[in-house]
N, C-alpha and C positions, 0 to 999 in steps of 0.2 A: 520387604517389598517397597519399591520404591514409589514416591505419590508426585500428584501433578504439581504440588506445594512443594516437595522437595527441587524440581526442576526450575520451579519459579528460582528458588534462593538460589541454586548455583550460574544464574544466568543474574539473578540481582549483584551477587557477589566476583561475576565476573570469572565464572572460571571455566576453561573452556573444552576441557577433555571432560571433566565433571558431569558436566551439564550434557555433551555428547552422550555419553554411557546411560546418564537416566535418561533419554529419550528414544536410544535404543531398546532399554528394559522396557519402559511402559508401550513402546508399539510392540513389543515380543509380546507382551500381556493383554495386548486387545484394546489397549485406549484409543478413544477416537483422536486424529491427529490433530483437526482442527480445533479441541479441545486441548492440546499440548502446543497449540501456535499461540490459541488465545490465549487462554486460563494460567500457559507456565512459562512460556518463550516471549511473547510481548507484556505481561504480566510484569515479566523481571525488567524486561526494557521500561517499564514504566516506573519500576522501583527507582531503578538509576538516575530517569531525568527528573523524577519528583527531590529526591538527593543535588541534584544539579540546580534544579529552581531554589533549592533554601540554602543553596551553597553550603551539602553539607557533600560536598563529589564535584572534582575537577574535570575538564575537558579529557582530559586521559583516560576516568571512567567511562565516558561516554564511548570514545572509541574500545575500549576492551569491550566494554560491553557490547557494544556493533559485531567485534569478534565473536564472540561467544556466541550469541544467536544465530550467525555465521557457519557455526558450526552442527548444530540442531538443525537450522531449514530444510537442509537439503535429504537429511532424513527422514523427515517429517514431508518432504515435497513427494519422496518416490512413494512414501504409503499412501497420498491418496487417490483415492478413485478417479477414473478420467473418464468423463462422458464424450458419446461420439462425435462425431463434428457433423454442424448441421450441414441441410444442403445452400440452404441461405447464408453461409457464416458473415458475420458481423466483424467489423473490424475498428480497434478500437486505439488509438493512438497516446502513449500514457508516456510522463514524465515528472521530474522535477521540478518547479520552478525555483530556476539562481542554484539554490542549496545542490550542495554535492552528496547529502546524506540521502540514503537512498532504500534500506532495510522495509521500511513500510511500502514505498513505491513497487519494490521487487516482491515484493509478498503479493500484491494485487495485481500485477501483470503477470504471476506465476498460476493465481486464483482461476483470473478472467480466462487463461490458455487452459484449465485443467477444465473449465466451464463449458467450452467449444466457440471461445473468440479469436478470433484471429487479432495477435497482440502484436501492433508495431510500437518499438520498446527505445524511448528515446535518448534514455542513457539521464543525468545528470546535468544541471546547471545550464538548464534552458531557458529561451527568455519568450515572451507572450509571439514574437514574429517567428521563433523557432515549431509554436506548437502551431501557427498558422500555415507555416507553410509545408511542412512533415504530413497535417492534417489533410492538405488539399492535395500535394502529390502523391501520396497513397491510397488515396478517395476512400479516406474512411469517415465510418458512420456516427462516431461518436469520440470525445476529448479528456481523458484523467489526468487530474492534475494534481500533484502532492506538494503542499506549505506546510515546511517544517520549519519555519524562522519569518520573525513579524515583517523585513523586508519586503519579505515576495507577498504579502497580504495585496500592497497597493498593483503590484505588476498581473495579476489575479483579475481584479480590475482591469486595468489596462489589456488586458487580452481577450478580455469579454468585448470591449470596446474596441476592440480593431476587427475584430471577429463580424461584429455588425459593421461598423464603416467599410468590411470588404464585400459585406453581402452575402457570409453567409454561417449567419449568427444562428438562422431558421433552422437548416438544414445537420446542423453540429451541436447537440447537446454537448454541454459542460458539467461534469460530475468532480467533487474538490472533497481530499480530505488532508490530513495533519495536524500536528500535533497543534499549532496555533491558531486552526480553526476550529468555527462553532458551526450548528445547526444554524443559528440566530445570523449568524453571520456570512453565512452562505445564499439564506434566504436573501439579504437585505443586498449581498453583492449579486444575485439575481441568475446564481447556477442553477441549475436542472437538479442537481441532489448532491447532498452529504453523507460522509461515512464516517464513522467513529471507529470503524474496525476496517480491518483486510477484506473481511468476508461483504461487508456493505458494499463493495463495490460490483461484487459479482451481481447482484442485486438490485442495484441500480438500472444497470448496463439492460440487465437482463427485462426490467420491467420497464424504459424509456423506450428500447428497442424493440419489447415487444418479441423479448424470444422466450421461446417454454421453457423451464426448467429439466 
């Protein structure tokens, strides 16, 4: 029988029909899925970029490994549960900033929709006037934003601040996570909340806006 530790390695190891099969077995055996996103699918993504940071894994593992959990998500997306859509829905406008890597971004706009938010999904390598003006023409109620690379730390910034010089800094919480940010650093760039996981966001959203669970 296969375990959620097996799944980690063949998603650390990068292999991508492997890792599909255990995550087929363990939803056929009742594991809970969000426990096979965290615990064995982002798990092994985190095996590879910690491999990546000691330069002991080149840019080419990283993309394989993009694949490979690429290949699990979408399994793991159709077993979970969907709650109803509220009558107030919330809508919640999410993206990348700059970086085109996207796996963590897709996983919490997949979250927030499975939650009962209305997800406008802005794709990759967007810049602070991108999530400004996506934010105001869709007259949504809240902003996520994904840093996966030190770059976009300072434009993170800079969007918060154009946000208040257009006036409407009030009315638009900012919610940030990735892999180059911190709690510590969230706070002091002066967002509404952080997430260290997929599921934090749903979380957030759900307790700034004020909707039930």
């Amino acid at each position: 029988m296969a375990t959620i530790e097996d799944l980690r390695q063949k998603v650390s190891e990068t292999q991508p029909e492997p890792a599909a099969a255990v995550t087929r077995e363990l939803l056929a055996a009742g594991f809970d899925p969000m426990r096979l996103l965290e615990e064995g699918v982002m798990s092994g993504l985190n095996d590879v970029g910690t491999r990546f940071a000691a330069k002991k894994a080149i840019v080419l593992d990283l993309v394989r490994a993009g694949v490979t959990a690429k290949t699990c998500i979408p399994l793991i997306e159709e077993a979970l549960p969907r709650g109803a859509t509220p009558k107030n829905q919330k809508k919640v406008v999410i993206g990348t900033l700059l970086s085109q890597h996207n796996i963590g971004k897709n996983l919490v706009a997949t979250l927030l929709s499975i939650g009962g938010f209305e997800v406008v999904d802005m794709g990759e390598k967007n810049t602070p006037w991108d999530f400004y003006e996506t934010a105001e023409k869709s007259g949504a109620d809240m902003i996520a934003v994904s840093v996966v690379f030190a770059p976009a730390l300072d434009k993170f910034s800079e969007l918060l601040g154009l946000l208040e010089e257009m006036g409407v800094r009030e009315k638009l919480p900012v919610i940030v996570g990735g892999g180059v940010t911190t709690q510590k650093w969230a706070d002091a760039q002066g967002a509404d909340g952080w997430g260290a996981q997929a599921k934090d966001g749903v979380d957030l959203a759900r307790s700034i806006l004020k909707v039930a669970s």
